[in-house]
C-alpha positions in Angstrom: 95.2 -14.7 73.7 95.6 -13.7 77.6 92.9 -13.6 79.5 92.8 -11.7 83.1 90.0 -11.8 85.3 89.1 -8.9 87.5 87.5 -10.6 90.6 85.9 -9.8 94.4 82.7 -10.9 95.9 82.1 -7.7 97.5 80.3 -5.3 95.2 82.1 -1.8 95.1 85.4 -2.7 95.2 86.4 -1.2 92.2 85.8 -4.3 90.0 85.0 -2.2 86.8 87.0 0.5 87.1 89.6 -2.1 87.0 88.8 -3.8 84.4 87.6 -1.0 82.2 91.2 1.2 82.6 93.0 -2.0 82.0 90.9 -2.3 78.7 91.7 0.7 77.7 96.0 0.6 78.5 95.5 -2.3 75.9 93.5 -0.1 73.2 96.0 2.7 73.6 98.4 0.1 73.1 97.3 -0.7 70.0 96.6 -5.0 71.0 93.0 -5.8 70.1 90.7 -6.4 73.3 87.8 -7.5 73.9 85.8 -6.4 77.5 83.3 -9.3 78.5 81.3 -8.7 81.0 79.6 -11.3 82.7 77.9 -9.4 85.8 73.7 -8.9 85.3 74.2 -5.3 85.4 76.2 -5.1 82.8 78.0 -1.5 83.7 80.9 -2.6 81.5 79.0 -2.9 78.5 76.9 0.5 79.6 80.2 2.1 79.7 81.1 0.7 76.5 78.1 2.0 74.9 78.6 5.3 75.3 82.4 5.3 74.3 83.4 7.5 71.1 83.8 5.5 68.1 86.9 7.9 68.0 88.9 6.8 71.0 91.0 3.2 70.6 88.4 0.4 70.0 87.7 -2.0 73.0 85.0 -4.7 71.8 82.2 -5.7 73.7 81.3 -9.2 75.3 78.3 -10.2 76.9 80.0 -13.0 79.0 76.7 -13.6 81.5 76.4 -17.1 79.9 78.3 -19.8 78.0 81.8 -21.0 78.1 84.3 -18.6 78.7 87.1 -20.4 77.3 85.5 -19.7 74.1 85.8 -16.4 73.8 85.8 -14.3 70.5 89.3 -14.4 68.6 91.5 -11.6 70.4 94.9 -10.7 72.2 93.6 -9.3 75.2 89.9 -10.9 76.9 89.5 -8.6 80.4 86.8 -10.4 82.1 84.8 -8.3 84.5 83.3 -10.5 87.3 80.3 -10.3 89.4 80.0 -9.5 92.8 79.2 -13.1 94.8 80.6 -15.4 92.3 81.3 -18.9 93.8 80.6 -22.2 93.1 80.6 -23.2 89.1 80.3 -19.7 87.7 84.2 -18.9 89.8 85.6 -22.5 88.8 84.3 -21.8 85.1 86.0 -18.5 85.1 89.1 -19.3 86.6 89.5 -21.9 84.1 89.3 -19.4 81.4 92.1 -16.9 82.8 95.5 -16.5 82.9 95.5 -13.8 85.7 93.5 -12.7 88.1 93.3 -9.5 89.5 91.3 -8.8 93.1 90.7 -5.2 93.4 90.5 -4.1 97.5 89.8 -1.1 99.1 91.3 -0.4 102.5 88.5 -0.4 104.7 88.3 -3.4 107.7 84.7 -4.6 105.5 86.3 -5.5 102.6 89.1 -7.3 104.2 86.6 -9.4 106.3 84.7 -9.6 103.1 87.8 -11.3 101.1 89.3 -13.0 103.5 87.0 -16.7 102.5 87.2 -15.6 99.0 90.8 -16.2 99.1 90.9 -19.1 101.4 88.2 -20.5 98.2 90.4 -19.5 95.7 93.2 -21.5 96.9 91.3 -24.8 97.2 90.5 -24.6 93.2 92.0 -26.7 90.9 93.7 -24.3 88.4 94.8 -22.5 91.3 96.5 -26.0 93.1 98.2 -25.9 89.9 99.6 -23.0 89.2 97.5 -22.6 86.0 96.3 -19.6 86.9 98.4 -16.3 88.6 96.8 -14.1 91.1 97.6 -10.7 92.5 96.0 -7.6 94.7 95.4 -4.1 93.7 95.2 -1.7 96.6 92.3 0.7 95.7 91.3 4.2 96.6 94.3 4.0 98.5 97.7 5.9 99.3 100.5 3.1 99.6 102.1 5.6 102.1 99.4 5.2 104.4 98.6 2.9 107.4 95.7 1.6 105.8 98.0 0.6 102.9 100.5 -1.1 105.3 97.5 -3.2 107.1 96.1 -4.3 103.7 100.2 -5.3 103.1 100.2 -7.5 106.2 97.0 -8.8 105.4 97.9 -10.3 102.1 100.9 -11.4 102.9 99.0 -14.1 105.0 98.0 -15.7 102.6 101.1 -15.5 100.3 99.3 -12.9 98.0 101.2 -10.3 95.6 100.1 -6.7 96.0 100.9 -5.6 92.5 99.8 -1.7 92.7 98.1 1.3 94.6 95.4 3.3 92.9 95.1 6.5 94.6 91.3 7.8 95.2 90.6 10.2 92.9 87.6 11.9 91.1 89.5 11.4 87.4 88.4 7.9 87.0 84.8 8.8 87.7 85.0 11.9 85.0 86.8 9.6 83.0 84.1 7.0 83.4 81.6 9.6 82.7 82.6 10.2 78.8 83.4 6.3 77.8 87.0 7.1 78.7 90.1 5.7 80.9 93.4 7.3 82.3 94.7 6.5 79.3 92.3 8.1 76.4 92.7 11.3 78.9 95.7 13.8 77.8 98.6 13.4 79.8 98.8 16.5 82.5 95.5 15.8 83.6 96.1 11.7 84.4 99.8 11.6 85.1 100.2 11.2 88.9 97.5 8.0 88.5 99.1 6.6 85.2 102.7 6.0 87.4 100.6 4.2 89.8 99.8 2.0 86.6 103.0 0.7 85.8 103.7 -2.1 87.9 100.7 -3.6 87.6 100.5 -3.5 83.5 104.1 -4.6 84.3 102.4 -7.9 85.8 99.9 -8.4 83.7 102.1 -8.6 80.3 104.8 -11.0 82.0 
């Protein structure tokens, strides 16, 4: 089993729409996965919920409590963090993953707003280690733009991969909307944002 964690302390960074498209690239694949959700508002398992039975199966996980290095039996566990997880709850959860993926939006908040985070994320054991491998997703973002290049610079501070650029765009909220990801979606109407897709699935399967 692989397990990636999608992780920010900032709430709105684009932690489930992360996770839930990267759920879904996995279903379409064909791998079983399992979403667990471990944030007290449970939007993943809302989404979840009201998912067609018809569309590639993702499994649900409440993951608010317990160890999450016991997970239910799968190939693919997408963990969908809270926002302001420190302490024992991040240690716990970095212990359980292979990856970790930090979504970021462009704006100067967020980078203020992740600079600690990484600076904590460094200082953790599995981390020290290399245990675990941890990259940055540019969101709502053009990778052409200066806010993309000042994001770029920002990272590379602290020695930081940024593995893709997700464009904003209104298809992952209609997607959203139905239960659905770029990938259940037919292809002319999620093409331009499934390219952006490929280096970071790329990343995640290595």
């Amino acid at each position: 089993m692989q397990s990636i964690l999608i992780v920010n302390p900032k709430g709105g960074s684009g932690k489930t729409t992360l996770a839930t498209n990267l759920a879904g690239f996995f279903a379409w694949r064909g791998d079983r996965v399992i979403l667990g959700d471990m944030d007290r508002q449970q939007s993943s398992l809302h989404w979840l919920s009201i998912r067609s039975p018809h569309l590639p199966r993702i499994e649900a996980w409440d993951a608010r409590d317990g160890d999450l290095t016991k997970a239910p039996a799968t190939d693919f566990l997408i963990l969908d963090a809270p926002a302001g997880i420190h302490g024992k709850t991040l240690a716990n959860a970095l212990k359980a993953a292979d990856k970790v993926l930090v979504p970021v939006p462009p704006s100067l908040f967020d980078i203020w707003a992740v600079a600690d985070f990484f600076q904590d994320l460094k200082e953790h054991k599995a981390v020290r280690k290399h245990a675990v491998h941890i990259g940055v997703v540019g969101m709502r973002v053009d990778p052409r733009t200066r806010a993309a290049a000042t994001l770029q610079h920002f990272f590379e501070k602290y020695e930081l991969p940024v593995i893709g650029w997700l464009r904003d765009t209104q298809v992952y909220v209609q997607a959203a909307a139905l239960g659905e990801t770029l990938f259940d979606l037919p292809r002319a109407q999620s093409e331009r944002e499934l390219e952006q897709w490929l280096p970071l699935v790329d990343w995640v399967r290595r």
